[in-house]
Steps between C-alpha positions, in 0.01 A plus 500: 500500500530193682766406744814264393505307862840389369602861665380426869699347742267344733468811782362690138293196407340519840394866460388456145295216584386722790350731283314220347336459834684171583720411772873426502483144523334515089813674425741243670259225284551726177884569516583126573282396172680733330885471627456122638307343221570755207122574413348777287152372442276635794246192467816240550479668894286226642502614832410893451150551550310548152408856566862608572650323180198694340654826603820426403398440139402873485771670730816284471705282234793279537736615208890379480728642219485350219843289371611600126787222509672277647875413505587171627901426582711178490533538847117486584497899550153634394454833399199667380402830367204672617302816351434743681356752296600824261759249299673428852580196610700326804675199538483231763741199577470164676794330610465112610763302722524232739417679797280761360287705233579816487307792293660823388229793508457848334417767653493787268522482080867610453639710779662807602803433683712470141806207666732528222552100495120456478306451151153562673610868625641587145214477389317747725215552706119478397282441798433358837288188550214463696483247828283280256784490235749370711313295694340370178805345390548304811152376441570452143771272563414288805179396336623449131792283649259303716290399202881430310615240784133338562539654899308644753812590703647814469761532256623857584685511848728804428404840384771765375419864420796499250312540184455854289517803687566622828261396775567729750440756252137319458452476901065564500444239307775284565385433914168385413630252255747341747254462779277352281855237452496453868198480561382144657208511282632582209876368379635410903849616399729517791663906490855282478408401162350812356805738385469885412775628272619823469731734389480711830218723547615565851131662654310220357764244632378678863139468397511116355637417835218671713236356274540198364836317565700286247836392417687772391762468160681818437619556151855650590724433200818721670627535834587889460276834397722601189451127352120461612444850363611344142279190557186568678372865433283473822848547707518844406153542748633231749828481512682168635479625906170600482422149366680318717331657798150397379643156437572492881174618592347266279622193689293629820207377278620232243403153524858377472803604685701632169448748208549327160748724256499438154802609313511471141865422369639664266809442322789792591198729667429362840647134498865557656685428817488807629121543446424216651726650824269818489214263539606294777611877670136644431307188662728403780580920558887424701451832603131505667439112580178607644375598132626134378229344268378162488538454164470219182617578159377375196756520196332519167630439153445802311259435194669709243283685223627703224397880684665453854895532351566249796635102482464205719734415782696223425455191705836505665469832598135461654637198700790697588285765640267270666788338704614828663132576558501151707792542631399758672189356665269666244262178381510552109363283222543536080182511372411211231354677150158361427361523241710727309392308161187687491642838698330417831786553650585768759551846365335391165138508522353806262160426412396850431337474147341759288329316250446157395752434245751560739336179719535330145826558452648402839280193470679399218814573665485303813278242295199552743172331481215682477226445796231394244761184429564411878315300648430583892 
């Protein structure tokens, strides 16, 4: 079997090419044709020798997942669905603005962690994805969007692991992809603008900053044990301290001074004054300033769907909360829903399909067009 170099970073591109009997320097020339310029034909490499493009054509290929549909939103949100095998299938999300494009990537079809205000982890967990799957849709989008706005510039300057599944729970394959992100030769992001979510996997948390960096966003959802317990099953194995100190150790590493929280508000669960109290009391820690946390949080509207039991905070009562977050010197923002016309937004992506006539029939829901009708 041949080798998908979509799964290298370039450190394993080196050492495959290595075993070719070619220096690094081929592999630096192979992974920018193939990150920079988006190319899968081997002969399109003008500047690798003949012989080496000849052994590629026998030991390597160049193969992205393949897109079943795509949604596109009133809001210019893009979200496609991609196969990735066994009647599985994972969903990923671009999200233009002024300053920036952003894309939302999977990292595992469904996932294990069960949120209760999250339609993806209802509907369980199937697999992890390899390095080449998520980096794949990354490559998948850059280049399909290049060809869309007739540029050569990159389109994609923000990458956030906030797709299906939990990435921390996907760590082995999940490293290579994001250095391959980095990576001057391949996508140049800066480690500011490439986010890993989670839900609080508090080892890997330790390991991610060791390895390989990022911004941090912590899915915390409750500012106590008993409520988090309800929420986010995970806090049952890392309880609320125990994540709090590897948020602290975190910021040794992180590229920016502040962990990101994202809180999910929920109408009469988590949204009222005296939560948002226990919040500013578990960050700013009155009784232990020396375990203070530089902190950001990010309030989401909760994306109701018919299993969760659970209802959207009102608007008066997220601003409400906001203002005592502020107030206390906490820098807080109310996430804008995009593209929750085509259920892109956070919390609803579930792209786990068993058979084909399920992609049929939430095609005709979200009245998608199919790839053979779009022209890229």
């Amino acid at each position: 079997m041949t080798a998908n170099l979509l799964d290298f970073d370039l450190d394993g591109l080196a050492v495959f090419c290595e075993q070719l009997g070619e220096k690094r320097f081929r592999a630096t020339q192979l992974f920018r044709w193939i990150h920079q310029k988006g190319a899968q034909d081997f002969d399109a490499m003008s500047d690798l020798a003949k012989s080496l493009r000849e052994k590629l054509k026998t030991s390597a290929h160049i193969a992205p997942l393949k897109p079943l549909s795509r949604h596109d939103s009133a809001d210019g949100t893009v979200k496609w669905l991609f196969d990735v095998g066994a009647g599985d299938a994972v969903e990923t999300v671009f999200i233009p603005s002024e300053e920036r494009g952003t894309l939302c990537i999977s990292s595992q079809a469904g996932c294990a962690v069960g949120c209760r205000f999250c339609s993806t982890g209802h509907q369980g967990f199937s697999r992890n994805l390899s390095s080449g799957e998520i980096l794949s849709q990354l490559w998948f989008a850059e280049h399909t969007l290049r060809r869309e706005f007739n540029t050569q510039e990159r389109v994609i300057s923000n990458v956030v692991m906030m797709g299906m599944g939990e990435p921390l729970q996907n760590y082995s394959a999940l490293v290579p992809a994001l250095r391959a992100m980095l990576d001057d030769h391949g996508y140049g992001l800066s480690r500011r603008r490439v986010t890993v979510s989670t839900s609080g996997v508090v080892p890997m948390i330790d390991r991610l900053g060791e390895d390989c960096p990022v911004a941090l966003a912590v899915s915390l959802h409750a500012p106590n044990d008993a409520l988090r317990d309800q929420l986010v099953p995970l806090n049952k194995k890392y309880p609320i301290a125990e994540l709090m100190d590897a948020c602290r150790r975190y910021l040794a590493h992180a590229p920016r001074d502040f962990i990101t929280f994202e809180y999910c508000m929920l109408d009469g669960v988590n949204d009222q004054a005296e939560h948002a109290q226990a919040l500013i009391d578990l960050v700013h820690s009155p009784r232990d300033p020396s375990k203070r946390i530089h902190a950001k949080f990010n309030l989401i509207p909760f994306n109701p769907f018919p299993e969760s039991g659970l209802t959207r905070s009102n608007a008066e009562t997220v601003h409400a909360f906001a203002d005592a977050l502020s107030k206390a010197g906490i820098v807080t923002t109310v996430r804008k829903t995009r593209g929750d016309d085509i259920d892109a937004a956070c919390g609803q992506l579930a792209g786990d399909v068993k058979d084909r006539t399920q992609v049929q029939s939430r095609m005709a829901k979200h009245k998608v067009i199919p790839l053979t009708q779009v022209s890229v």
